[in-house]
PDBQT receptor file of N, H, CA, C and O in Angstrom, charges set to zero:
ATOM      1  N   UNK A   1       5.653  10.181  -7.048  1.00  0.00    +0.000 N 
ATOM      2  CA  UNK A   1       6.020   8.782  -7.176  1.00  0.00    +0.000 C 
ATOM      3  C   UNK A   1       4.996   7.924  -6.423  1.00  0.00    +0.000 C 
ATOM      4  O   UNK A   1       4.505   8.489  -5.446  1.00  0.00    +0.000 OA
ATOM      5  N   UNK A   2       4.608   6.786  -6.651  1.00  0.00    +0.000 N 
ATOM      6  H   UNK A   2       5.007   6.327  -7.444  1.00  0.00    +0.000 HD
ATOM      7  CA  UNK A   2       3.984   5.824  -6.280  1.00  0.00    +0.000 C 
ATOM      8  C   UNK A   2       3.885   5.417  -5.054  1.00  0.00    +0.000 C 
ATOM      9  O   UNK A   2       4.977   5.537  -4.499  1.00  0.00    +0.000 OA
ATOM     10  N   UNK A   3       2.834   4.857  -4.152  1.00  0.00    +0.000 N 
ATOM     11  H   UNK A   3       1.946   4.760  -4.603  1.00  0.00    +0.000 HD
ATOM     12  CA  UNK A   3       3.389   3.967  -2.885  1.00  0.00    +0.000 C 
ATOM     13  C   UNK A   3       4.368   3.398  -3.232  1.00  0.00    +0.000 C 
ATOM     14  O   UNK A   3       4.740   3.449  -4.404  1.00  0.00    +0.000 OA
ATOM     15  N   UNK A   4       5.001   2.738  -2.325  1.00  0.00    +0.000 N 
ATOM     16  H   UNK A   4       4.699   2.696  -1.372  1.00  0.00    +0.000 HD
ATOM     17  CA  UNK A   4       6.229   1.139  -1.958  1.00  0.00    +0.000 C 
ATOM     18  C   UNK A   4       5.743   0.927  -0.830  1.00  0.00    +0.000 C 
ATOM     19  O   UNK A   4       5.160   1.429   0.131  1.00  0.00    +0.000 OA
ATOM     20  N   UNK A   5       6.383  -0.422  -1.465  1.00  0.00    +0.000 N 
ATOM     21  H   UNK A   5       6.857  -0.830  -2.245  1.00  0.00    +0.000 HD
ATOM     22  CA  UNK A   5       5.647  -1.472   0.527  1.00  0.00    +0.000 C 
ATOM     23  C   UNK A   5       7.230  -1.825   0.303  1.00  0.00    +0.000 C 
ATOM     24  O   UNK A   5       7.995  -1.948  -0.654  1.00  0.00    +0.000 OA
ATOM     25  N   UNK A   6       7.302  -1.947   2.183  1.00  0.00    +0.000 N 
ATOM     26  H   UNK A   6       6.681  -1.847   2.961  1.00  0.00    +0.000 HD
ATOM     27  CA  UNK A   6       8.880  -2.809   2.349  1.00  0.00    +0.000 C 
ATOM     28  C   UNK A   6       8.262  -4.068   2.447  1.00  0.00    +0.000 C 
ATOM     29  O   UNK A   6       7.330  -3.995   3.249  1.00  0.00    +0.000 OA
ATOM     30  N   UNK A   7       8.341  -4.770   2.148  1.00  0.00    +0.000 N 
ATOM     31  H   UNK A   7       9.098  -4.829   1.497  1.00  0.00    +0.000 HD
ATOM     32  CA  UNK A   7       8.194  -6.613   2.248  1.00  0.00    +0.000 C 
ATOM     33  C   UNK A   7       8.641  -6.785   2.974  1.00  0.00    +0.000 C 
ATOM     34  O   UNK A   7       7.859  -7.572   3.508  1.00  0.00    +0.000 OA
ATOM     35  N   UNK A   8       9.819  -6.658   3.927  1.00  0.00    +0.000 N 
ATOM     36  H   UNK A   8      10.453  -6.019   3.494  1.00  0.00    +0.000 HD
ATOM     37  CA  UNK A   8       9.853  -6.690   5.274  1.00  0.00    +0.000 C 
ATOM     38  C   UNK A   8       9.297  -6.340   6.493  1.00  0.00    +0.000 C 
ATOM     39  O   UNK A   8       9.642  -6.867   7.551  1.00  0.00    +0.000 OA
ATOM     40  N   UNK A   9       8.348  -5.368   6.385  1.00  0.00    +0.000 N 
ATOM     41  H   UNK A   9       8.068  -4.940   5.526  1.00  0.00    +0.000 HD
ATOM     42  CA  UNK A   9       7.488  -4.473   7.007  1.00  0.00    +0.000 C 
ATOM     43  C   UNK A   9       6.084  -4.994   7.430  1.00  0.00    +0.000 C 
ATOM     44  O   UNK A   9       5.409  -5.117   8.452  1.00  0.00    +0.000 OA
ATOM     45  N   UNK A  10       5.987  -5.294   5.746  1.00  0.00    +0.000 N 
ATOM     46  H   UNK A  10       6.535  -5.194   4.915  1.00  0.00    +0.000 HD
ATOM     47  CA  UNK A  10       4.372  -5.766   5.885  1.00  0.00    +0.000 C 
ATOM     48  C   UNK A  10       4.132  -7.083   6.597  1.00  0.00    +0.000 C 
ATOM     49  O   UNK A  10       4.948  -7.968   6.853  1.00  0.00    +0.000 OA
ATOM     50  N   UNK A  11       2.847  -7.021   6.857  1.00  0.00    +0.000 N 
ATOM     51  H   UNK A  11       2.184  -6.302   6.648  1.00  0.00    +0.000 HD
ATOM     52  CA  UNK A  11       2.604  -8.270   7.388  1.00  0.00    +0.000 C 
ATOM     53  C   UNK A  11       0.916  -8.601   6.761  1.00  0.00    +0.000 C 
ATOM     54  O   UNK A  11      -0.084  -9.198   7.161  1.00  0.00    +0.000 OA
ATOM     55  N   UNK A  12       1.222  -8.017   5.869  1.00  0.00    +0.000 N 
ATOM     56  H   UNK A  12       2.034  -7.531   5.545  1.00  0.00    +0.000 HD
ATOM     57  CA  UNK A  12      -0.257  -8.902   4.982  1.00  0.00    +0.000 C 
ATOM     58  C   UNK A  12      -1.941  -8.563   5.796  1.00  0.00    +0.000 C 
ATOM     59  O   UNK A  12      -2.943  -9.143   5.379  1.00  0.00    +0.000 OA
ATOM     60  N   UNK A  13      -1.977  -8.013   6.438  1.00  0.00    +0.000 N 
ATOM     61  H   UNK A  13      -1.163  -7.541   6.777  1.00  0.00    +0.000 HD
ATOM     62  CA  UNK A  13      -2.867  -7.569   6.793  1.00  0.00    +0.000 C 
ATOM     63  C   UNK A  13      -3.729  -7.087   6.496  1.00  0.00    +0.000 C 
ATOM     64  O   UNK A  13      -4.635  -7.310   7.298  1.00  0.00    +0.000 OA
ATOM     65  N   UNK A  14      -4.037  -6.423   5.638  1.00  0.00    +0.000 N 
ATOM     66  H   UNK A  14      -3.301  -6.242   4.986  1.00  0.00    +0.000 HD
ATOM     67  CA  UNK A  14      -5.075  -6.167   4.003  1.00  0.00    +0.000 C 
ATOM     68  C   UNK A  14      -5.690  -5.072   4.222  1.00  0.00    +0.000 C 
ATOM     69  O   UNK A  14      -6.504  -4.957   3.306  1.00  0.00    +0.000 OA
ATOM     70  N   UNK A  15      -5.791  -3.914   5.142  1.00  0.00    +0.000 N 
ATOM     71  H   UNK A  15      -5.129  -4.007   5.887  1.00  0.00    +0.000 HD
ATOM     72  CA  UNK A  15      -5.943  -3.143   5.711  1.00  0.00    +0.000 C 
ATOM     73  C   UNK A  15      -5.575  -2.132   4.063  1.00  0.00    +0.000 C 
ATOM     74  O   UNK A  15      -6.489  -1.749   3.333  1.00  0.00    +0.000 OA
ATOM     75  N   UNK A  16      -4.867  -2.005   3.924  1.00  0.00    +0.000 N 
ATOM     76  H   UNK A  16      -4.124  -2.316   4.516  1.00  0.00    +0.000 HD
ATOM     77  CA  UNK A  16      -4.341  -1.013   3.466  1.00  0.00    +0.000 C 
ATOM     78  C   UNK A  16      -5.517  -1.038   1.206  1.00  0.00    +0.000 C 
ATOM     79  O   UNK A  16      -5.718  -0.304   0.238  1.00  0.00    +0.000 OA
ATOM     80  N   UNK A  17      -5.791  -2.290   1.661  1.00  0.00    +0.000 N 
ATOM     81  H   UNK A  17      -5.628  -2.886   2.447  1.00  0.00    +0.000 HD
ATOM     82  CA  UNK A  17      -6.446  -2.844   0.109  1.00  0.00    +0.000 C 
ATOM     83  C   UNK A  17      -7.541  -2.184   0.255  1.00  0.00    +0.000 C 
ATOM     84  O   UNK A  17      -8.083  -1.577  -0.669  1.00  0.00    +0.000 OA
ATOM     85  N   UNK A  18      -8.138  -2.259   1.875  1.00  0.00    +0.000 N 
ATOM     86  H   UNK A  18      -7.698  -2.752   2.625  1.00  0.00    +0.000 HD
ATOM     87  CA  UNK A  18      -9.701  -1.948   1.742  1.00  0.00    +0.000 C 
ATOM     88  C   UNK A  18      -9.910  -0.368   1.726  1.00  0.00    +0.000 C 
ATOM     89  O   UNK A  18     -10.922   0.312   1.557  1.00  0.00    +0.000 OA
ATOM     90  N   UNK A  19      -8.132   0.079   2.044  1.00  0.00    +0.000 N 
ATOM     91  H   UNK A  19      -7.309  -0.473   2.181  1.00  0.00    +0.000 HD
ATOM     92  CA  UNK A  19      -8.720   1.680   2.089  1.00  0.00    +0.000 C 
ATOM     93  C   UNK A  19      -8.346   3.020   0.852  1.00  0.00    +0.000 C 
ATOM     94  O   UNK A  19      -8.608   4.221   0.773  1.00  0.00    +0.000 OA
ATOM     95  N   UNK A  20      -7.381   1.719  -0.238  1.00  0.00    +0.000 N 
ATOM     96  H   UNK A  20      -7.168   0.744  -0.174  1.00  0.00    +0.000 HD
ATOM     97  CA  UNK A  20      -7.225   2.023  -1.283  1.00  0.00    +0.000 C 
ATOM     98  C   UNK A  20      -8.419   2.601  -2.087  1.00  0.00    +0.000 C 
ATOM     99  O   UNK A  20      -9.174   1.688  -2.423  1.00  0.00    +0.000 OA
ATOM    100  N   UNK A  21      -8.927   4.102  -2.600  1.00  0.00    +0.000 N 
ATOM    101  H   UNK A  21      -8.313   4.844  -2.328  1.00  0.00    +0.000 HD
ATOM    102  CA  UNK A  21      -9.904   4.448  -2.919  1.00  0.00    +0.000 C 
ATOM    103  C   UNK A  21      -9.878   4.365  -4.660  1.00  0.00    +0.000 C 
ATOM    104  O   UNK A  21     -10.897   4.818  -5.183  1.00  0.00    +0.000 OA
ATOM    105  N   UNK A  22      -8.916   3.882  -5.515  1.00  0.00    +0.000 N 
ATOM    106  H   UNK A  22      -8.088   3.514  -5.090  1.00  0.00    +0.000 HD
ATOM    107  CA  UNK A  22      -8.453   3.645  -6.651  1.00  0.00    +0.000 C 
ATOM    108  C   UNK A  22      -8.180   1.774  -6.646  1.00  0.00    +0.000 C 
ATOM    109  O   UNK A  22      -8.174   1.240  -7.755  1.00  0.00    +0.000 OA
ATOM    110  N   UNK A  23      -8.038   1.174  -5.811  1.00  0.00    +0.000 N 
ATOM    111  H   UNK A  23      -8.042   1.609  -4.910  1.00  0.00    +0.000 HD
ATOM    112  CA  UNK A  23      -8.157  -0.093  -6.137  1.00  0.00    +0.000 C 
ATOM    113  C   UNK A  23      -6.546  -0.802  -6.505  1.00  0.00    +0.000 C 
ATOM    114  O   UNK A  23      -6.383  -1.848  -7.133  1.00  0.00    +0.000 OA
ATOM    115  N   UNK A  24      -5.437   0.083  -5.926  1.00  0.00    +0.000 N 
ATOM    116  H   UNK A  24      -5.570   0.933  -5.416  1.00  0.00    +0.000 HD
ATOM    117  CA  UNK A  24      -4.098   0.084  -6.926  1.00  0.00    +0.000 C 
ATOM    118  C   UNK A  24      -3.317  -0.863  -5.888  1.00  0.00    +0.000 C 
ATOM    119  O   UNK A  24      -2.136  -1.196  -5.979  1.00  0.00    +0.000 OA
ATOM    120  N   UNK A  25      -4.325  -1.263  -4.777  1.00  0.00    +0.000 N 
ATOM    121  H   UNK A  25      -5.285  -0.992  -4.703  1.00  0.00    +0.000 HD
ATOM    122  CA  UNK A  25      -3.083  -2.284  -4.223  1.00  0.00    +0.000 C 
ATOM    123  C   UNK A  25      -3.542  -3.589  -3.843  1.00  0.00    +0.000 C 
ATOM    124  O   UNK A  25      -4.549  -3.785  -3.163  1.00  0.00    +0.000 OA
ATOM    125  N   UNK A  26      -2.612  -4.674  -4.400  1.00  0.00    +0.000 N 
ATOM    126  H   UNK A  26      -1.794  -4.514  -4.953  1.00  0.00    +0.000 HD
ATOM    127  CA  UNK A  26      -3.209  -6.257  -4.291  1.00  0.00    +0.000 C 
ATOM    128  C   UNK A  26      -2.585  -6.698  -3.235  1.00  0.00    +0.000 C 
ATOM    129  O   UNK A  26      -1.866  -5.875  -2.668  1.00  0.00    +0.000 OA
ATOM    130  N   UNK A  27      -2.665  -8.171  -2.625  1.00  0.00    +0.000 N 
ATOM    131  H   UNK A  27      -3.249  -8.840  -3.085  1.00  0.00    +0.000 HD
ATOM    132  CA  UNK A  27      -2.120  -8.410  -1.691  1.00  0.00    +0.000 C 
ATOM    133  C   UNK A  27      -2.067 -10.200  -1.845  1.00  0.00    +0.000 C 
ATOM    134  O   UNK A  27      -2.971 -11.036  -1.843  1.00  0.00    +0.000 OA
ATOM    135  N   UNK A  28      -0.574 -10.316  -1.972  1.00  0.00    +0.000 N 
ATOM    136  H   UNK A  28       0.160  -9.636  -1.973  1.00  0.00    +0.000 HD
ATOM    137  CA  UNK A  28      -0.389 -11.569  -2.154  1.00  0.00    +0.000 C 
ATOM    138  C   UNK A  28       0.494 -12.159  -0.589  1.00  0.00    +0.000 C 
ATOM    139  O   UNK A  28      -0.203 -12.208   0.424  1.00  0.00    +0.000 OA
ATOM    140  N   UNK A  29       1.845 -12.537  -0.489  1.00  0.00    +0.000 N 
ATOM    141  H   UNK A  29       2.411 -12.498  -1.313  1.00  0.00    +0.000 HD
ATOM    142  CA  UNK A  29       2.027 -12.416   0.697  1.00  0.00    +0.000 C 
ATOM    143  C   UNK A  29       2.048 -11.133   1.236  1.00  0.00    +0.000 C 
ATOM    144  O   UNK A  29       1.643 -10.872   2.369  1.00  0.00    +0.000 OA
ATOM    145  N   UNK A  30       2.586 -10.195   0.323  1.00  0.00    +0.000 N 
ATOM    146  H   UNK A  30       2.915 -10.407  -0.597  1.00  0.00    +0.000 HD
ATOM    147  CA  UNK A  30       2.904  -8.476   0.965  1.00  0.00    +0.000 C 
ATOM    148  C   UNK A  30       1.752  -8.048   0.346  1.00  0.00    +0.000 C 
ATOM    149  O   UNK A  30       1.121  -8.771  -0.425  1.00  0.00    +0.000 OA
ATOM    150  N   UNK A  31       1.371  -6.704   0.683  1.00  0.00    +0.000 N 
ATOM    151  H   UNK A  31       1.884  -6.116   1.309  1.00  0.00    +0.000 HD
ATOM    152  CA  UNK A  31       1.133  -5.945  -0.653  1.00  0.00    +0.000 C 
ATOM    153  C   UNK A  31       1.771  -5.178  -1.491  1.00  0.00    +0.000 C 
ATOM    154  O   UNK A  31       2.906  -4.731  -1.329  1.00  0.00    +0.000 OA
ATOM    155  N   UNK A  32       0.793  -4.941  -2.749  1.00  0.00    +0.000 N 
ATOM    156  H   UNK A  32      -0.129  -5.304  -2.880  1.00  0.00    +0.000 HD
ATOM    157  CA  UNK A  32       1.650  -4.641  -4.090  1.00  0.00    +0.000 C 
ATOM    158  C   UNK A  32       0.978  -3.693  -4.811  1.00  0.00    +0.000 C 
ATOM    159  O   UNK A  32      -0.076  -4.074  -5.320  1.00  0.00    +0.000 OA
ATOM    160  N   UNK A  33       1.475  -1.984  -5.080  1.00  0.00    +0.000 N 
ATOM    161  H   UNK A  33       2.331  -1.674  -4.666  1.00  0.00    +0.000 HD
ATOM    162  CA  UNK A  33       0.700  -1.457  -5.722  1.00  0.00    +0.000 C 
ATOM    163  C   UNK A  33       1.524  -1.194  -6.485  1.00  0.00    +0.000 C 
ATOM    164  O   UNK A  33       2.744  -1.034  -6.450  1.00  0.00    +0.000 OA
ATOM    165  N   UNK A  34       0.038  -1.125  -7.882  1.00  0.00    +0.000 N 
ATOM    166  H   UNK A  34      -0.953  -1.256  -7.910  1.00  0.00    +0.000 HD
ATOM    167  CA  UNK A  34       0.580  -0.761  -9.059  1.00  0.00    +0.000 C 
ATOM    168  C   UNK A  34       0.524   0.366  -9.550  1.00  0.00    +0.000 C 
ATOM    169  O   UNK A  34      -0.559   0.950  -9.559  1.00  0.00    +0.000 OA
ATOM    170  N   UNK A  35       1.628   0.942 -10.063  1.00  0.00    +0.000 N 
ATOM    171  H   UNK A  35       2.508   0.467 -10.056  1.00  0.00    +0.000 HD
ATOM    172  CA  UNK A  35       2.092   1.741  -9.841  1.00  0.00    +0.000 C 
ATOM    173  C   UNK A  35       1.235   2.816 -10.976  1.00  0.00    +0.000 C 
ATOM    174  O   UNK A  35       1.291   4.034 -11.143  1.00  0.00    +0.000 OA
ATOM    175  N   UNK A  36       0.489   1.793 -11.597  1.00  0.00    +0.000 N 
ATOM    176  H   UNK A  36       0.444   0.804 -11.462  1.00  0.00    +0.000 HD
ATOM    177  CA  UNK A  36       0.036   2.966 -13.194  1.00  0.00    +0.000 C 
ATOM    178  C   UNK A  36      -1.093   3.126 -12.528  1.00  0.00    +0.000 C 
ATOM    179  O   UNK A  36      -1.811   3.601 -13.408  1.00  0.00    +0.000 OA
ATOM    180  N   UNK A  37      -1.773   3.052 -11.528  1.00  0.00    +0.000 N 
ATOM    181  H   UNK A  37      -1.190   2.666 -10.813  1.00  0.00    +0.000 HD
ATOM    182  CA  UNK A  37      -2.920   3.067 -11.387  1.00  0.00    +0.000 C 
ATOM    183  C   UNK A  37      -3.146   3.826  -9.890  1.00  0.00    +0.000 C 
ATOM    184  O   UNK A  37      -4.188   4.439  -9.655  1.00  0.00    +0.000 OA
ATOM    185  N   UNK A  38      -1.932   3.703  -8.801  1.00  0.00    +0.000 N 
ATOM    186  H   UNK A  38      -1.085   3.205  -8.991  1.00  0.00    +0.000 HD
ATOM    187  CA  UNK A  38      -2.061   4.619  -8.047  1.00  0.00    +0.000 C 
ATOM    188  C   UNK A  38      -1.829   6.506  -7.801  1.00  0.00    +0.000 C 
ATOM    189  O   UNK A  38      -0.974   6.964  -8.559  1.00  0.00    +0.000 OA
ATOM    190  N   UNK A  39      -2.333   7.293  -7.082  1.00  0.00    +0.000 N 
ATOM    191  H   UNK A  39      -3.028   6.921  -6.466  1.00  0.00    +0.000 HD
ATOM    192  CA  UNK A  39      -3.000   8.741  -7.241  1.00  0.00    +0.000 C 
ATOM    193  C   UNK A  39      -1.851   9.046  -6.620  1.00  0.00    +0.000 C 
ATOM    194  O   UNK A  39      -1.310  10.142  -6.766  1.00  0.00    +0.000 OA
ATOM    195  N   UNK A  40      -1.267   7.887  -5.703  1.00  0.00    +0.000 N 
ATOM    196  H   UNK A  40      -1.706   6.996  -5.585  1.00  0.00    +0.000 HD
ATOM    197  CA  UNK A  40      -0.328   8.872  -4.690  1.00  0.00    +0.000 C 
ATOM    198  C   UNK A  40      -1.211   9.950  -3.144  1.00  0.00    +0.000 C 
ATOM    199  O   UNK A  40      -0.657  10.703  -2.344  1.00  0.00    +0.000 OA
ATOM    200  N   UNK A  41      -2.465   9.629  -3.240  1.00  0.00    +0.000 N 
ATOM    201  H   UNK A  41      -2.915   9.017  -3.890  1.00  0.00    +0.000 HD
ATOM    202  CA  UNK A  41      -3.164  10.409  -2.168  1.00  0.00    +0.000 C 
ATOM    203  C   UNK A  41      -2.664   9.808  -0.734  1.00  0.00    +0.000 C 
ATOM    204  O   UNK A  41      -3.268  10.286   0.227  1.00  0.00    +0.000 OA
ATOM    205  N   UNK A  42      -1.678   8.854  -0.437  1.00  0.00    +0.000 N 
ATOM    206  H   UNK A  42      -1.188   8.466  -1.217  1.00  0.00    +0.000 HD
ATOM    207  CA  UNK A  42      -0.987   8.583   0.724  1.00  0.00    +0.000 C 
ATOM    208  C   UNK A  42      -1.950   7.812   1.824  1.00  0.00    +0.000 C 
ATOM    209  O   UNK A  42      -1.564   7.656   2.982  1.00  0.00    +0.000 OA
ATOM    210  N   UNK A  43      -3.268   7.330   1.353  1.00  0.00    +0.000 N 
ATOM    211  H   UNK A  43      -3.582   7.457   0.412  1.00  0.00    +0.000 HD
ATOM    212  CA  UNK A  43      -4.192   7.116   2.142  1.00  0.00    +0.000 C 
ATOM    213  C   UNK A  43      -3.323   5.671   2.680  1.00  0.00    +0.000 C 
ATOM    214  O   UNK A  43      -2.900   5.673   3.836  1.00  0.00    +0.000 OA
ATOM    215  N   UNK A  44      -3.128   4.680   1.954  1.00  0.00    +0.000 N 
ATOM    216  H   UNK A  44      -3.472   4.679   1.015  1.00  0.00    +0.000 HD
ATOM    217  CA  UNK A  44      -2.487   3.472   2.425  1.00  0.00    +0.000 C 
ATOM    218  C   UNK A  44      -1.522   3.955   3.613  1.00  0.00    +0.000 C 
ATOM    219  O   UNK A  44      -1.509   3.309   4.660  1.00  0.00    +0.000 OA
ATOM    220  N   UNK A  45      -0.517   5.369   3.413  1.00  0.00    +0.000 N 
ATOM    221  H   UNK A  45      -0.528   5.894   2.562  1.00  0.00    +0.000 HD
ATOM    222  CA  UNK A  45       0.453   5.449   3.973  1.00  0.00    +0.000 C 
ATOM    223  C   UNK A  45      -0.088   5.930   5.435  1.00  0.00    +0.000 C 
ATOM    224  O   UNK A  45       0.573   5.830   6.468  1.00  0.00    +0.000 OA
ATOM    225  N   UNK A  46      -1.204   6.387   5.357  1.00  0.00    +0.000 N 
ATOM    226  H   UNK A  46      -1.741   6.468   4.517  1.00  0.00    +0.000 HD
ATOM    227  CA  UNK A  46      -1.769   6.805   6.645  1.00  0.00    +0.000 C 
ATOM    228  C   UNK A  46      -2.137   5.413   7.770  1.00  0.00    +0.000 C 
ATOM    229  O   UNK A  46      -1.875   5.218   8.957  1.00  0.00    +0.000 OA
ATOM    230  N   UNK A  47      -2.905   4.575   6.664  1.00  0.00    +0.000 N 
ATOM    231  H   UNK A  47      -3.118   4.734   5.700  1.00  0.00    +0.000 HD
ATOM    232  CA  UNK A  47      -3.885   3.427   7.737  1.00  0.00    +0.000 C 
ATOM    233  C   UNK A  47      -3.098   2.610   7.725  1.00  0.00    +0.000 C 
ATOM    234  O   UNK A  47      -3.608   1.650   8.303  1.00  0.00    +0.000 OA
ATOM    235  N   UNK A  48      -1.650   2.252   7.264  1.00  0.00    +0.000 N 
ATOM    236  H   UNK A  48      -1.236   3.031   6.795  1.00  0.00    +0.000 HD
ATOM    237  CA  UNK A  48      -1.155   1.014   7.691  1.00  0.00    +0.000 C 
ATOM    238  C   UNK A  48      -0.164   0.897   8.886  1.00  0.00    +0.000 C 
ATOM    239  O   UNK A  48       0.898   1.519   8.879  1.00  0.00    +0.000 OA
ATOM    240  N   UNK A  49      -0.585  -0.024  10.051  1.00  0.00    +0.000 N 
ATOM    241  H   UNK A  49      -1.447  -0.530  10.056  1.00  0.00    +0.000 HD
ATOM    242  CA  UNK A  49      -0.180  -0.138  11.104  1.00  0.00    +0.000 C 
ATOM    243  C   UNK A  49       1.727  -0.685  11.508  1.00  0.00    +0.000 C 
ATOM    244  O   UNK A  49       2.270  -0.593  12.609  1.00  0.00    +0.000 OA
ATOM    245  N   UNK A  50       2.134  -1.036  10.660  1.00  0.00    +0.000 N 
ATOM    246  H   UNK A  50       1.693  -1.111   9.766  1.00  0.00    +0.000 HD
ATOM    247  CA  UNK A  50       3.304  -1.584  10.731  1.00  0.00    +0.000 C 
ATOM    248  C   UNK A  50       4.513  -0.389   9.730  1.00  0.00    +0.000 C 
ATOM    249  O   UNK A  50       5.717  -0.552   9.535  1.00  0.00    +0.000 OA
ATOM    250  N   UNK A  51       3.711   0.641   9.315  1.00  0.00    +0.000 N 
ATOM    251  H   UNK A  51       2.733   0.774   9.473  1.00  0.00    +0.000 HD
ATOM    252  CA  UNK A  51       4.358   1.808   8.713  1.00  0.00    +0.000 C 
ATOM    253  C   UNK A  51       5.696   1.140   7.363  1.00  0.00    +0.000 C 
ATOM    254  O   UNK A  51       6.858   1.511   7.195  1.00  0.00    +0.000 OA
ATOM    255  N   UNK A  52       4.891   0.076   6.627  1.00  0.00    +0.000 N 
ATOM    256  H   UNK A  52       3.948  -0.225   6.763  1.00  0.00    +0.000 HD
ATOM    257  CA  UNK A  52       5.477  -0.766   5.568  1.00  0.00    +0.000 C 
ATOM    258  C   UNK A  52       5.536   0.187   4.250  1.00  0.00    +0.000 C 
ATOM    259  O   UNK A  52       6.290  -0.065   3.311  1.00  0.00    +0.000 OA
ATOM    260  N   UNK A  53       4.612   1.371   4.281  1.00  0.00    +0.000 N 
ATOM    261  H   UNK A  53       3.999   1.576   5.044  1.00  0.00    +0.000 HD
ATOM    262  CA  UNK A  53       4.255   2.011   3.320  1.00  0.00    +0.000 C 
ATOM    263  C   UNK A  53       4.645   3.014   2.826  1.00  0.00    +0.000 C 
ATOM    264  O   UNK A  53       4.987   3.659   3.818  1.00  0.00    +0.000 OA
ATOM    265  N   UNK A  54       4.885   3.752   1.789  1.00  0.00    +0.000 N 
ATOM    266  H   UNK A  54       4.607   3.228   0.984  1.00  0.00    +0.000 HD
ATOM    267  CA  UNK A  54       5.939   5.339   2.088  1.00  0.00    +0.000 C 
ATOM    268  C   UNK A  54       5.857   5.585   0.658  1.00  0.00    +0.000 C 
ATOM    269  O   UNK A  54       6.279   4.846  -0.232  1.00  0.00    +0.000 OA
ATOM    270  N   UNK A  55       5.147   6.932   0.509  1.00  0.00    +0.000 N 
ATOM    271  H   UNK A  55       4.804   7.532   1.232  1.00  0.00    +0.000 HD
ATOM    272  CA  UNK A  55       5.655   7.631  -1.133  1.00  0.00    +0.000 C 
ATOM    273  C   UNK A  55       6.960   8.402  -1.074  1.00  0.00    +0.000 C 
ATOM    274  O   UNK A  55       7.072   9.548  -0.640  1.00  0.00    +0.000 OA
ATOM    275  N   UNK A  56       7.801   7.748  -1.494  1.00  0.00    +0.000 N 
ATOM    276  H   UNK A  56       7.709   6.817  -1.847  1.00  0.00    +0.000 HD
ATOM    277  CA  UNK A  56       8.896   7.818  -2.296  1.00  0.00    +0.000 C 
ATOM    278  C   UNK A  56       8.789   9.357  -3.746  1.00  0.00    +0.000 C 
ATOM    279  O   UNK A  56       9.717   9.527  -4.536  1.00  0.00    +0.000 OA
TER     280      UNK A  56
């Protein structure tokens, strides 16, 4: 299954966009990945500091 961001969690920090190696997560107030396009390699879930992130 895909990343999820909690929108409560995040804090927009963009961290997690630049280390996306597929390009699958945008960042508007939260971030947002899409879901057809992410690998699931958990890299976001590793580098993001506020632990907003989680494959499900």
């Amino acid at each position: 299954m895909p990343a999820v961001v909690d929108a409560s969690l995040c804090d927009g920090c963009g961290i997690c966009v630049d280390e996306c190696p597929v390009g699958a997560i945008e960042l508007n107030d939260y971030a947002h990945v899409d879901e057809e396009i992410c690998t699931e390699c958990g890299a976001c879930v590793d580098i993001c500091p506020t632990e907003a992130i989680s494959l499900e």
